[in-house]
SEVEXPA-510057 format. One record per residue (C-alpha): residue number from 0; x, y, z. Coordinates in nm, 2 decimals, padded with zeros to 4 digits. Example, Ala and Ser with C-alpha at 12.3 -4.5 7.8 and 13.67 -1.06 7.14 Angstrom:
! SEVEXPA-510057
0_01.23_-00.45_00.78
1_01.37_-00.11_00.71
***
This chain:
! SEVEXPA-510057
0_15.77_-09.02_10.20
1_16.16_-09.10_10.31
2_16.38_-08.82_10.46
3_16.68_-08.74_10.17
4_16.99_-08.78_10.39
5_17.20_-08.49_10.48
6_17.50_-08.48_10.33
7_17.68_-08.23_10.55
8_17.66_-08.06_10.91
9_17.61_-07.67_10.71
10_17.28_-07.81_10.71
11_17.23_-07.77_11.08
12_16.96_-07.48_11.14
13_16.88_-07.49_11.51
14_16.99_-07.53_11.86
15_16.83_-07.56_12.19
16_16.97_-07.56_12.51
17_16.84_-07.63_12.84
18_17.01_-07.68_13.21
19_17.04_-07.98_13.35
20_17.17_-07.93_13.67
21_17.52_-07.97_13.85
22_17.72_-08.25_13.86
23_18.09_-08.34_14.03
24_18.04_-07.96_14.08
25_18.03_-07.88_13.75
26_17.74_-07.69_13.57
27_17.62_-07.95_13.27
28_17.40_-07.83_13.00
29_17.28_-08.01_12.69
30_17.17_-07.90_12.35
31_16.96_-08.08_12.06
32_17.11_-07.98_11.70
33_16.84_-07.97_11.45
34_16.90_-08.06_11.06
35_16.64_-07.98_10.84
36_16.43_-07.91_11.10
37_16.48_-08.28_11.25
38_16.66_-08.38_11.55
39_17.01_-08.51_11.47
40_17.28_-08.46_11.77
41_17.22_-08.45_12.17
42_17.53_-08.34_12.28
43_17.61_-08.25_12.64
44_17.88_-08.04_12.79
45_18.02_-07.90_13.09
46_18.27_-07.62_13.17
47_18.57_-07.83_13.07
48_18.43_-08.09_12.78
49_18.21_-08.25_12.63
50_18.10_-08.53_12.82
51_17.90_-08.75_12.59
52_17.74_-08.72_12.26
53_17.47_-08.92_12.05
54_17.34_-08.94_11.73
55_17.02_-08.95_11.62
56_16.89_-08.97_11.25
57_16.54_-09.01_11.11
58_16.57_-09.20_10.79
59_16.33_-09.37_10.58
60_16.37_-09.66_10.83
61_16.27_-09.45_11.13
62_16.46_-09.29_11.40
63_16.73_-09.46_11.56
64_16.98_-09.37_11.79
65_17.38_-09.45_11.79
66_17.70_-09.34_12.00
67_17.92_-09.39_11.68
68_17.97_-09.23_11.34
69_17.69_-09.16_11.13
70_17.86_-09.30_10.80
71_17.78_-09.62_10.88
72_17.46_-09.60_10.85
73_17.34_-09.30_10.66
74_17.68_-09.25_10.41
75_17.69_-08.87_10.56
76_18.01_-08.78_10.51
77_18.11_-08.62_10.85
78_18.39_-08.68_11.07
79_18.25_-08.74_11.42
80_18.53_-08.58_11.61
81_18.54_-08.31_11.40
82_18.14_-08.27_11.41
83_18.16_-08.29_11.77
84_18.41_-08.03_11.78
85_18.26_-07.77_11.58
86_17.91_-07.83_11.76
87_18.02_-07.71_12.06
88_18.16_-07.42_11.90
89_17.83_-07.32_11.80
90_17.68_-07.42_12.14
91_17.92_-07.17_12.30
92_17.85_-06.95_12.00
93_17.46_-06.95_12.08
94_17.48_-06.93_12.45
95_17.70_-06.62_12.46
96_17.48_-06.46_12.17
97_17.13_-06.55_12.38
98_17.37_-06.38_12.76
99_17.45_-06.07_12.43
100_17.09_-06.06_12.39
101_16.93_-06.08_12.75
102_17.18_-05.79_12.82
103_17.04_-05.59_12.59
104_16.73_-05.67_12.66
105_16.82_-05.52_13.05
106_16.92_-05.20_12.94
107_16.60_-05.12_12.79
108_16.46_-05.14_13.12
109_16.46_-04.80_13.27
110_16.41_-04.73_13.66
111_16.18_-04.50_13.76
112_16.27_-04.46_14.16
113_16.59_-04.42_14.23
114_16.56_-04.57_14.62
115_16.68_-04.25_14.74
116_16.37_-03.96_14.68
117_16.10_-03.89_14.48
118_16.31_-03.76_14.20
119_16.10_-03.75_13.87
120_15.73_-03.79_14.12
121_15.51_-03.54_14.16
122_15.24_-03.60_14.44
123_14.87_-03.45_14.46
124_14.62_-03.46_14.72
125_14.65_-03.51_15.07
126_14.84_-03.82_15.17
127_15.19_-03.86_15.23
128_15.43_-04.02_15.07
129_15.81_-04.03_15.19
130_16.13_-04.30_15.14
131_16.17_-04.53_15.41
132_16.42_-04.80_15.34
133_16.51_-04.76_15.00
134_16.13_-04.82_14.92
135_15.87_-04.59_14.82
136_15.59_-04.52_15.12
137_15.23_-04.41_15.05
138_14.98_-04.37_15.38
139_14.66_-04.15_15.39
140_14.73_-03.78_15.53
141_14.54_-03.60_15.82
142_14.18_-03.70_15.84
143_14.16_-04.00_15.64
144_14.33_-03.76_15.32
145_14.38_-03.94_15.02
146_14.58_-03.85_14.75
147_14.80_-03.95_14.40
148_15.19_-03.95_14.36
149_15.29_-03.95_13.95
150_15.56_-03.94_13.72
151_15.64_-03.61_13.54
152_15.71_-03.80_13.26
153_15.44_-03.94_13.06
154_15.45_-04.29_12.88
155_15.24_-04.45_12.56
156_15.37_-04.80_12.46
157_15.54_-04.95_12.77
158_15.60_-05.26_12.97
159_15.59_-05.18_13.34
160_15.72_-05.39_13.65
161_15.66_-05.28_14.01
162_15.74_-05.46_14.30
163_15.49_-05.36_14.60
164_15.36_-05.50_14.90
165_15.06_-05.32_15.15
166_14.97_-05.30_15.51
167_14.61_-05.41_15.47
168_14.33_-05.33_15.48
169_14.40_-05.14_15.14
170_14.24_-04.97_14.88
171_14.52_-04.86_14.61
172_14.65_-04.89_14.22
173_14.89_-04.83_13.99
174_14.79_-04.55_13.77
175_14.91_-04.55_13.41
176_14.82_-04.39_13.08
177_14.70_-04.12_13.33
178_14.56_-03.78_13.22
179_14.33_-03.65_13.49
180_14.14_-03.85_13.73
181_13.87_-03.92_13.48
182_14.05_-04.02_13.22
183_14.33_-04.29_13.34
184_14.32_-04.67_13.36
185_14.46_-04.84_13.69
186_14.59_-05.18_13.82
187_14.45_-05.22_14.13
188_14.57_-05.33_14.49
189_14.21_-05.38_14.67
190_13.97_-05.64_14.76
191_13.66_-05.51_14.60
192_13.29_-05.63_14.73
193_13.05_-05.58_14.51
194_13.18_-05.63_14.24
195_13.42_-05.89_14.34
196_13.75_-05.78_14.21
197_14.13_-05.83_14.37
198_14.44_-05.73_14.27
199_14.50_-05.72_13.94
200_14.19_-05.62_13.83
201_14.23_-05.30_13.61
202_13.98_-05.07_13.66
203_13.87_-04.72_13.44
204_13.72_-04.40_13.58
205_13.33_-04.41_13.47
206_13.38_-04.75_13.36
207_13.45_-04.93_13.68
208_13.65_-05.25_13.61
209_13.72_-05.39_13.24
210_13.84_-05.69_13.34
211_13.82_-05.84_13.70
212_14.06_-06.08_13.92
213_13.86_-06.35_14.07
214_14.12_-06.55_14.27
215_14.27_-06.36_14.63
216_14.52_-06.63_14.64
217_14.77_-06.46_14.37
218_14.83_-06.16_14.63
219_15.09_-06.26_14.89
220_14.97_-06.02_15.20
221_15.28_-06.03_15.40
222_15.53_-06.02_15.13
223_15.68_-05.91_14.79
224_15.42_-05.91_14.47
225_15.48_-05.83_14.13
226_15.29_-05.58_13.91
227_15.35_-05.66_13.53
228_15.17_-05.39_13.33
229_15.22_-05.41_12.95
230_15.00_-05.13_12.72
231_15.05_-05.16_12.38
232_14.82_-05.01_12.14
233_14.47_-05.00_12.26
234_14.56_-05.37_12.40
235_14.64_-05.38_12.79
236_14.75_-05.66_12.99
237_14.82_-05.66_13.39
238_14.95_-05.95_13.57
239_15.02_-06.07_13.92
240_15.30_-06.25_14.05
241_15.35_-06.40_13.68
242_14.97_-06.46_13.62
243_14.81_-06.25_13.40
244_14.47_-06.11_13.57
245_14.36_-05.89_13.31
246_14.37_-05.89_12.93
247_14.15_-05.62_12.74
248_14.14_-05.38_12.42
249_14.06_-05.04_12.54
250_14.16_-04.74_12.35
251_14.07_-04.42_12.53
252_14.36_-04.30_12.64
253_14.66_-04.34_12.44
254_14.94_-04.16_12.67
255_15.02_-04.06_13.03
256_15.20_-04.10_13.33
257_15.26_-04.36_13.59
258_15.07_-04.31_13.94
259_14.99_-04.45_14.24
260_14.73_-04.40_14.46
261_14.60_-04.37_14.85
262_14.24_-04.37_14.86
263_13.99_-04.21_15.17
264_13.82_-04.36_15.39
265_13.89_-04.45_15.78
266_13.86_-04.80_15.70
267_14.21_-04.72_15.55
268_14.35_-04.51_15.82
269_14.63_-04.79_15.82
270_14.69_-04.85_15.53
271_15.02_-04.84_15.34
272_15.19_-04.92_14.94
273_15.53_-05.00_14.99
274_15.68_-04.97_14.62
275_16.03_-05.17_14.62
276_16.11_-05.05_14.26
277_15.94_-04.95_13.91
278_16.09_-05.00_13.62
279_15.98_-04.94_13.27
280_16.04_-05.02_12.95
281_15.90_-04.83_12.58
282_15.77_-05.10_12.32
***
């Protein structure tokens, strides 16, 4: 069945826009205008101009592509320069509307170190936990003591980002949804035996782990990694360094706070969870 041509640009219903690198210094982007949900204008700018433009249109004859004005071949009747004009101003409209959004999106995330002390943490047990750095510092206390730092505040729905690294070996997690210490689900920072689990696995007092990372690769040992916990419903989801390691329905414990833990043993006696910054955000 042939396409109906379209007979003027309020028909346009989409934009996309991608980066295409720098040229003579200048950023240059380009976007792809949709008209009834078919591709009708590349058009590429930079921070001055536009710097070219082209048409396509899929008629009954097929697609075809042009660098002149549609009404030659389609009878639209659209001005090019005008078109071209006005489509920028809804590229620029949609960029600063997507930077509008993405801020917003920011200021729902909410810190939960400040860098400075353990303002809002609560610790239990034995080990010691301190700010070195402007990071967070967990080690085991006299004798091989373990112990748990929390939030006071608790948390239900939330997306959680921590950025952590650990003098290994190490045997640790990030507690959330944490209501005593047998009833809490954790994202772990181990490498696990028997079972074999890694990081990322998320584990469940009396339940041992619900879902299990296989692959020690995604933890970087002598540098930065990135936590991503998001618990929404009775559905949890825990990734590593932007791959998610554990995806499970669970629905036990519907509220609680944010922990993390330094577990016994001398086999630990060096070990450390360097916390760079947590930040949360409520779904």
């Amino acid at each position: 069945m042939g396409r109906s041509p379209v007979r003027n640009h309020s028909t346009l219903s989409a934009i996309t826009q991608d980066q295409n690198g720098i040229r003579g210094g200048k950023t240059r982007r380009s976007a792809v205008l949709l008209a009834c949900g078919t591709p009708f204008l590349l058009i590429s700018w930079d921070e001055s101009a536009i710097v070219e433009a082209k048409w396509r249109w899929a008629g009954s004859g097929g697609a075809r592509d042009s660098n002149h004005n549609l009404d030659e071949e389609t009878g639209m009747n659209i001005e090019r320069r005008t078109f071209l004009k006005e489509a920028a101003g809804v590229v620029a409209g949609i960029a600063a509307a997507g930077a509008a959004l993405a801020q917003d999106k920011a200021k729902d995330w909410k810190p939960l170190f400040n860098g400075k002390d353990l303002t809002g943490w609560k610790p239990e047990g034995g080990a010691v936990w301190a700010v070195e750095k402007d990071c967070l510092v967990g080690k085991q206390g006299p004798k091989f003591a373990p112990g748990d730092l929390f939030t006071t505040d608790e948390f239900g729905d939330f997306e959680l980002e921590v950025v952590y690294k650990a003098v290994w070996p190490a045997n640790s997690g990030i507690w959330f949804r944490y209501q005593a210490p047998d009833k809490s689900y954790q994202a772990d920072i181990l490498e696990y035996k028997d079972p074999v689990a890694y990081s990322g696995t998320i584990y469940c007092p009396g339940k041992l782990f619900l879902t299990k990372n296989l692959d020690p690769k995604l933890e970087k040992k002598e540098d930065w990694n990135t936590m991503n916990v998001k618990a929404q419903g009775d559905h949890l989801v825990v990734s590593l360094n932007g791959k998610v390691t554990g995806d499970t329905h669970e629905n036990s414990f519907a509220k609680g706070k944010i922990g993390f833990q330094v577990h016994p043993g001398e086999e630990f006696k060096d070990m450390k969870i360097i916390v760079k910054s947590i930040k949360l955000r409520a779904l």
